[in-house]
GUKOL-219144 format. One record per residue (C-alpha): chain; y, x, z; residue in three letters. Coordinates in steps of 0.25 Angstrom, whole numbers. Example, Ala and Ser with C-alpha at 12.3 -4.5 7.8 and 13.67 -1.06 7.14 Angstrom:
REM GUKOL-219144
("A"; (-18; 49; 31); "ALA") ("A"; (-4; 55; 29); "SER") 
REM end
This chain:
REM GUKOL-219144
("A"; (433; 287; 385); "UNK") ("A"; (443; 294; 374); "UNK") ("A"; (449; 306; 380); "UNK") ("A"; (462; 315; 374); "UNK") ("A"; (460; 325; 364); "UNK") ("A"; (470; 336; 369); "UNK") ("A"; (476; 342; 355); "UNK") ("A"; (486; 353; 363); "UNK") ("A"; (490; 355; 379); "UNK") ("A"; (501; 346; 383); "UNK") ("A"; (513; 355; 389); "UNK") ("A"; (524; 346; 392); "UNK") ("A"; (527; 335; 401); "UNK") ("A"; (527; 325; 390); "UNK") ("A"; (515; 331; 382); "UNK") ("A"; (507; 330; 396); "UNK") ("A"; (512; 317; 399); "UNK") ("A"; (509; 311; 384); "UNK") ("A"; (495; 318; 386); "UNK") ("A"; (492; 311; 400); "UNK") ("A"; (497; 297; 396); "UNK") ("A"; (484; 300; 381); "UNK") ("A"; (476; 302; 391); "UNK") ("A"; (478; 291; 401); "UNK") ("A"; (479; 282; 388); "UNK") ("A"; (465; 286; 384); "UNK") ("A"; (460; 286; 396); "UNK") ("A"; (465; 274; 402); "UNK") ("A"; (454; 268; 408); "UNK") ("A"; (451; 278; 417); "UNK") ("A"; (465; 279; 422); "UNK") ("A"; (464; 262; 425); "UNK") ("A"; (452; 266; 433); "UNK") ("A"; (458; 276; 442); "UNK") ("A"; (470; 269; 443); "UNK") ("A"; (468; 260; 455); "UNK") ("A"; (465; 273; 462); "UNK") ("A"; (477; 280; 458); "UNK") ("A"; (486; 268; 462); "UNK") ("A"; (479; 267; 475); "UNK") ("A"; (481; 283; 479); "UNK") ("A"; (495; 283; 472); "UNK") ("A"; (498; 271; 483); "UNK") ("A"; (491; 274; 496); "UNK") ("A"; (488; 290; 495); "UNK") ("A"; (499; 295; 489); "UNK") ("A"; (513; 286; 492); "UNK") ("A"; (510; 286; 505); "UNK") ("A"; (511; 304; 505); "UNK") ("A"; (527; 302; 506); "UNK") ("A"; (525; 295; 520); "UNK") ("A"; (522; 308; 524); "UNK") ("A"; (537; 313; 522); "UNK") ("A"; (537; 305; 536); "UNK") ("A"; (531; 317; 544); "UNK") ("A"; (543; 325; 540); "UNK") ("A"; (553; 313; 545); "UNK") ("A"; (558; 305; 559); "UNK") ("A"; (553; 291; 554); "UNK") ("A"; (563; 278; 555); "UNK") ("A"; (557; 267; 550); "UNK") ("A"; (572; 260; 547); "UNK") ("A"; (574; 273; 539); "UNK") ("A"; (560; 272; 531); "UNK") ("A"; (549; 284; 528); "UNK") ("A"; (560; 292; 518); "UNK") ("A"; (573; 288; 527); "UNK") ("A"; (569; 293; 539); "UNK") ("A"; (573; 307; 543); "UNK") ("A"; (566; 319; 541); "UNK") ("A"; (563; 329; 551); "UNK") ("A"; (554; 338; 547); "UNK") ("A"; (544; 343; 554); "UNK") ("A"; (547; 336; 569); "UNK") ("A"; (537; 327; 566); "UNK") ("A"; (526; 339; 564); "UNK") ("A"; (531; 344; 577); "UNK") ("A"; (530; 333; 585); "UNK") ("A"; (516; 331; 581); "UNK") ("A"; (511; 345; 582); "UNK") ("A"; (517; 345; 599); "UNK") ("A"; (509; 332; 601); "UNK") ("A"; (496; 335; 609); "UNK") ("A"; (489; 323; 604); "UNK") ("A"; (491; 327; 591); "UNK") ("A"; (482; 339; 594); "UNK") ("A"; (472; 332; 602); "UNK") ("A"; (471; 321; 588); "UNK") ("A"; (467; 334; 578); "UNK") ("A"; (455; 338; 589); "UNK") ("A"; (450; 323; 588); "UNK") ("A"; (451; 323; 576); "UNK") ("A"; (444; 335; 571); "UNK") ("A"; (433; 333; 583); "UNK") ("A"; (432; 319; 576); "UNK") ("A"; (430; 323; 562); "UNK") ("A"; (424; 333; 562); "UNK") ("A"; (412; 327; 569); "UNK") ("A"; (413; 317; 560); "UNK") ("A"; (411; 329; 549); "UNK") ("A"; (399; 333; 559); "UNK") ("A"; (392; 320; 560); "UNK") ("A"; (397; 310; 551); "UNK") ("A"; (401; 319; 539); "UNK") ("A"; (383; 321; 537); "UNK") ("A"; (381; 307; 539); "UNK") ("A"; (382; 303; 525); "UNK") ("A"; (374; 313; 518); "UNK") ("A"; (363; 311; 526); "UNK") ("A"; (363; 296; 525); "UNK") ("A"; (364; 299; 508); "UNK") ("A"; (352; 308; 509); "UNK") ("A"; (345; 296; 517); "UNK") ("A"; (348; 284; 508); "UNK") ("A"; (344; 294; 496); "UNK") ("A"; (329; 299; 502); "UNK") ("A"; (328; 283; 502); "UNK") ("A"; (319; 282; 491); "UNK") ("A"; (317; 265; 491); "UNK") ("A"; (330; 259; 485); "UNK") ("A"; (332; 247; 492); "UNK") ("A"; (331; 254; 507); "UNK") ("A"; (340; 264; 501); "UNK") ("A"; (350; 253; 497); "UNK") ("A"; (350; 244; 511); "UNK") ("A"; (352; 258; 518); "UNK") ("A"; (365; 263; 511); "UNK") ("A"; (371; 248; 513); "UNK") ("A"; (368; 248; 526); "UNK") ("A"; (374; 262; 527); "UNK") ("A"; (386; 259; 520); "UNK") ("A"; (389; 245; 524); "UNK") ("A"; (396; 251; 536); "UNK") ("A"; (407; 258; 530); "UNK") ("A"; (412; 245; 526); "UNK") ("A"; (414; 239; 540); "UNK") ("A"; (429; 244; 546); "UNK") ("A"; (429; 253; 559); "UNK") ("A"; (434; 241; 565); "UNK") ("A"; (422; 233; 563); "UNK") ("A"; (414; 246; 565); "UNK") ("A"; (421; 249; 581); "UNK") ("A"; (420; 234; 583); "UNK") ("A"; (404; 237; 581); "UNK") ("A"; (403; 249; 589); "UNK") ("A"; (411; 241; 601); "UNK") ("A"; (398; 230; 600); "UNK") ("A"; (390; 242; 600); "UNK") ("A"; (395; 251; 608); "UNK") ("A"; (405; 245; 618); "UNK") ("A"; (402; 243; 632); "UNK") ("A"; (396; 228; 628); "UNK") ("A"; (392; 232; 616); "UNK") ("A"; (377; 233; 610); "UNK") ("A"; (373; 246; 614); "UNK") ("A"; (379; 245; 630); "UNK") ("A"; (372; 231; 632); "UNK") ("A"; (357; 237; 627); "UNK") ("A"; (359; 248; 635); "UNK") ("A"; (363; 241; 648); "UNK") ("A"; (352; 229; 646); "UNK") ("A"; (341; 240; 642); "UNK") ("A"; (346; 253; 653); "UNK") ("A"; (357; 246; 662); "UNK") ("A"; (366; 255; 660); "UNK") ("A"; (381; 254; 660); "UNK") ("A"; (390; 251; 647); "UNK") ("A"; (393; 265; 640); "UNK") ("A"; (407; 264; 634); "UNK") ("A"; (405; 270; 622); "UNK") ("A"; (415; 268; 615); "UNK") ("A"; (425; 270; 627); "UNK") ("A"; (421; 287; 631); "UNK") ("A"; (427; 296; 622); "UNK") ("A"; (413; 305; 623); "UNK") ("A"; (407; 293; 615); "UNK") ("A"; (419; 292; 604); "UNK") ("A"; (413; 302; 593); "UNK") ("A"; (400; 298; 592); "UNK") ("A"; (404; 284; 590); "UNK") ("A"; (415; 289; 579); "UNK") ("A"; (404; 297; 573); "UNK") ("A"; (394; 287; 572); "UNK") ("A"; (402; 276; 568); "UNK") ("A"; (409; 284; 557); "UNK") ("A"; (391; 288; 553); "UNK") ("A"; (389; 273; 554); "UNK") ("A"; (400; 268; 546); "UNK") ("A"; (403; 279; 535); "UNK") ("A"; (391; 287; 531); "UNK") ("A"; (384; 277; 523); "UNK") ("A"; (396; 274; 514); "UNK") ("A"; (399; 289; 514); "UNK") ("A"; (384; 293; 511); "UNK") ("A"; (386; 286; 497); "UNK") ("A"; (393; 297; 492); "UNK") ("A"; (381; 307; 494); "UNK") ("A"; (373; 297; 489); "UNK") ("A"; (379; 297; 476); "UNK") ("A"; (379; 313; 477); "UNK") ("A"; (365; 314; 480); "UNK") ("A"; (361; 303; 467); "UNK") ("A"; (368; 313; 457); "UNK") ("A"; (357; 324; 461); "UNK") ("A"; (347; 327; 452); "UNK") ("A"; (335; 320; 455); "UNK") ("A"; (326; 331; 447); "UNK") ("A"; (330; 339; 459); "UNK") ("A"; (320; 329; 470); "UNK") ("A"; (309; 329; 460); "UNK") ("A"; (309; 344; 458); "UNK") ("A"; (311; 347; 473); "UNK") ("A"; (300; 337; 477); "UNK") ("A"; (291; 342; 468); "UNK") ("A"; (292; 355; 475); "UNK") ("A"; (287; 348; 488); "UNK") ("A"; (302; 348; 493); "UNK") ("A"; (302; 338; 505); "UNK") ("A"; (313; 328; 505); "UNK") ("A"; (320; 335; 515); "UNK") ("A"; (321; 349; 504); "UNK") ("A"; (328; 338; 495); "UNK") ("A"; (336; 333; 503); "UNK") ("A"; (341; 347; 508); "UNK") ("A"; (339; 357; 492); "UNK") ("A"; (343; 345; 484); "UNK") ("A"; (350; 333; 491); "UNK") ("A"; (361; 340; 500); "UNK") ("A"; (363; 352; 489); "UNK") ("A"; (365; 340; 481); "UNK") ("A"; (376; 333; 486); "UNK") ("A"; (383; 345; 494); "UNK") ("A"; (397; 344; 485); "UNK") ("A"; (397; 330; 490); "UNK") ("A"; (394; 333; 504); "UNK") ("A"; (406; 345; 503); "UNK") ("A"; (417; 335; 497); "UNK") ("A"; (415; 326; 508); "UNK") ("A"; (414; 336; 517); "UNK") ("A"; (428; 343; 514); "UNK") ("A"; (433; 329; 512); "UNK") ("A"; (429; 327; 526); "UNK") ("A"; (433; 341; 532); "UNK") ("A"; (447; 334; 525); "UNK") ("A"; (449; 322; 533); "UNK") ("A"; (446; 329; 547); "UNK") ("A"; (461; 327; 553); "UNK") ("A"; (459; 313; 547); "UNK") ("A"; (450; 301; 547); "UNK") ("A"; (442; 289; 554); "UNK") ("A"; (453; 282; 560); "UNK") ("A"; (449; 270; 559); "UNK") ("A"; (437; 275; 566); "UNK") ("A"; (443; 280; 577); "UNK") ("A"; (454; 270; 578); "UNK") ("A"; (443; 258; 580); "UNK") ("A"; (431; 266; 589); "UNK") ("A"; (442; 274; 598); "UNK") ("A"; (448; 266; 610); "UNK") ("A"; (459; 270; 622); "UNK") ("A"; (446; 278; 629); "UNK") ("A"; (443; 286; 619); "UNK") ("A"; (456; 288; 612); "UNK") ("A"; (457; 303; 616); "UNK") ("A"; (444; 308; 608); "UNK") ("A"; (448; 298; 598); "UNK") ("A"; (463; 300; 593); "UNK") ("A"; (461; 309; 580); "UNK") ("A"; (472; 312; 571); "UNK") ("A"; (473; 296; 565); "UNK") ("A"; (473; 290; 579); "UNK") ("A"; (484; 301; 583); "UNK") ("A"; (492; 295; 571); "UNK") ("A"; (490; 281; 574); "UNK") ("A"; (494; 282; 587); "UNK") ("A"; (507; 291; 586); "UNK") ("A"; (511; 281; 575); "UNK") ("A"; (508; 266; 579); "UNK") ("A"; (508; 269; 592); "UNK") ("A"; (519; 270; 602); "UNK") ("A"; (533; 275; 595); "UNK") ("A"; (529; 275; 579); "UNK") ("A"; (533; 289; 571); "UNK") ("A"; (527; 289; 557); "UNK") ("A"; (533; 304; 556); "UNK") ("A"; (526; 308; 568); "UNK") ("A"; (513; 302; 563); "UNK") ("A"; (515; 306; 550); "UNK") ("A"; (517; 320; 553); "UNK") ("A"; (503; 320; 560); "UNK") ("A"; (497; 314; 547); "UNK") ("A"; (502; 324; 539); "UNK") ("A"; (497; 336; 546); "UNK") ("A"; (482; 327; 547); "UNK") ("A"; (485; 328; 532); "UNK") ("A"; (488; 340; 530); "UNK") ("A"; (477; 346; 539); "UNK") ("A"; (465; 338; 532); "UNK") ("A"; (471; 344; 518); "UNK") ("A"; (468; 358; 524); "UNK") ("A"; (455; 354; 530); "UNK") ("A"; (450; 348; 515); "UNK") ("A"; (457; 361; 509); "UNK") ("A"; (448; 370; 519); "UNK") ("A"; (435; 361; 517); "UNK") ("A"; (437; 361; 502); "UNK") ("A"; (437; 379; 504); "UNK") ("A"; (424; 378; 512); "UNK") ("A"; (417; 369; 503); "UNK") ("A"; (420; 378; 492); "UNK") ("A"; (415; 390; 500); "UNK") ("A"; (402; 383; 504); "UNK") ("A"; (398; 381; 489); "UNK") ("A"; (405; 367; 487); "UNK") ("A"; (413; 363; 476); "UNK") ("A"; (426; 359; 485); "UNK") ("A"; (435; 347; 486); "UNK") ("A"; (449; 354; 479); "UNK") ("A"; (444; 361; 468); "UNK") 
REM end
């Protein structure tokens, strides 16, 4: 690929702009590539940040997003002297952040398993069977756990024919909601998730095994001196990106496994949204405000994640 040969440091608007359309031209190709992704961002990430004027405005649909009137922060007050609001950030944190407990080391252990597979065909019909979940929708998967574990479903019926004992609604008792979210969100997600540890832990040095199994190193050593060492700036990146998306997150999840019984250890932060905004009288400003500050409060989390990374010996997120 030819590249620009920079002859003197382009200092005004129209030298930097004549220098930026040289390089594009010679490196068009790699701009086509990209563009797609720059298109789709520029129309799905990025117009839609001017809906968030709507927090700051009383919403009339006759008068449209920018018509309507603005009112400052009365939206941010009426949220912040709503109780549920309150009661939806606990649920949400408890949520994900057992979900950083028991989901988040799924993945990396699954990778470390499919790698120790040392035949290649097993190793292949294990990650697609893995994997092939994360391509079913959380309507398919709550539909499944209803056969499963509903009070007619699979494991109900073996337990009465086998024990006579009553149906269990598992689904239905709030004390049963987040193992079902957590083992669900295992089931479905960690395979899929697991392949990018996998393409971490095929970029290390295989010398490194041979060395350390010539020194008598069990398998277990590896995994721990050399594996995990290995793909530990991978595991931090998805980890602060996690730590990110704590205020956020697994609504469909939630919105398909959770029902009218469980709905109080159930309404996160999303569900709070949804609920305030197609149901009963519809405010987008109101429901926009409460977006807003999710937003801002999963900035600073990335922000604080991103600081302890750094602290711990990782390469951070932000630069």
């Amino acid at each position: 690929m030819a590249t620009l040969q920079e002859t003197k440091k382009p200092r005004t608007l129209k030298e930097k702009l004549l220098h930026t359309g040289k390089r594009i031209a010679l490196e068009k190709e790699r701009y086509i590539l990209i563009l797609p992704g720059l298109v789709w961002y520029a129309i799905f990430a990025y117009i839609p940040i001017f809906g968030l004027t709507l927090a700051f405005r009383k919403y009339m649909a006759k008068l449209g997003m920018f018509g309507s009137p603005w009112i400052g922060l009365k939206n941010f007050q009426n949220v912040f002297a709503d109780p549920a609001f309150f009661a939806s950030i606990v649920t949400t944190l408890r949520i994900n952040a057992g979900r950083l407990i028991f989901v988040f080391p799924f993945p990396i252990l699954f990778a470390i398993m499919i790698n120790e597979v040392r035949l290649g065909k097993p190793k292949k019909i294990l990650q697609s069977i893995y994997t092939f979940p994360n391509f079913l929708s959380w309507v398919i998967v709550a539909s499944i756990m209803i056969n499963i574990l509903g009070q007619r479903g699979l494991v109900n019926s073996v337990m009465g024919a086998l024990f006579g004992t009553k149906p269990v609604a598992f689904l239905g008792k709030p004390d049963y909601f987040l193992p079902v979210i957590y083992l669900t969100d295992i089931w479905k997600t960690a395979g899929w998730s697991a392949i990018i540890y996998m393409a971490s832990i095929s970029g290390i040095d295989v010398e490194q095994y041979e060395a350390a199994e010539i020194d008598g190193a069990s398998r277990l050593q590896r995994i721990w001196y050399i594996t995990l060492p290995g793909i530990k700036s991978t595991i931090l990146v998805l980890f602060i990106l996690a730590v990110g998306n704590l205020m956020s997150g697994g609504f469909d999840q939630i919105f398909n496994l959770s029902n009218s019984a469980t709905i109080k250890v159930a309404e996160t932060l999303d569900m709070y949204i949804y609920r305030i905004t197609f149901r009963g009288s519809v405010d987008f400003g109101f429901s926009s405000a409460v977006a807003l500050f999710r937003s801002v409060i999963n900035m600073l989390l990335l922000i604080f994640a991103d600081r302890v990374s750094k602290a711990v010996g990782g390469s951070g997120l932000l630069g």
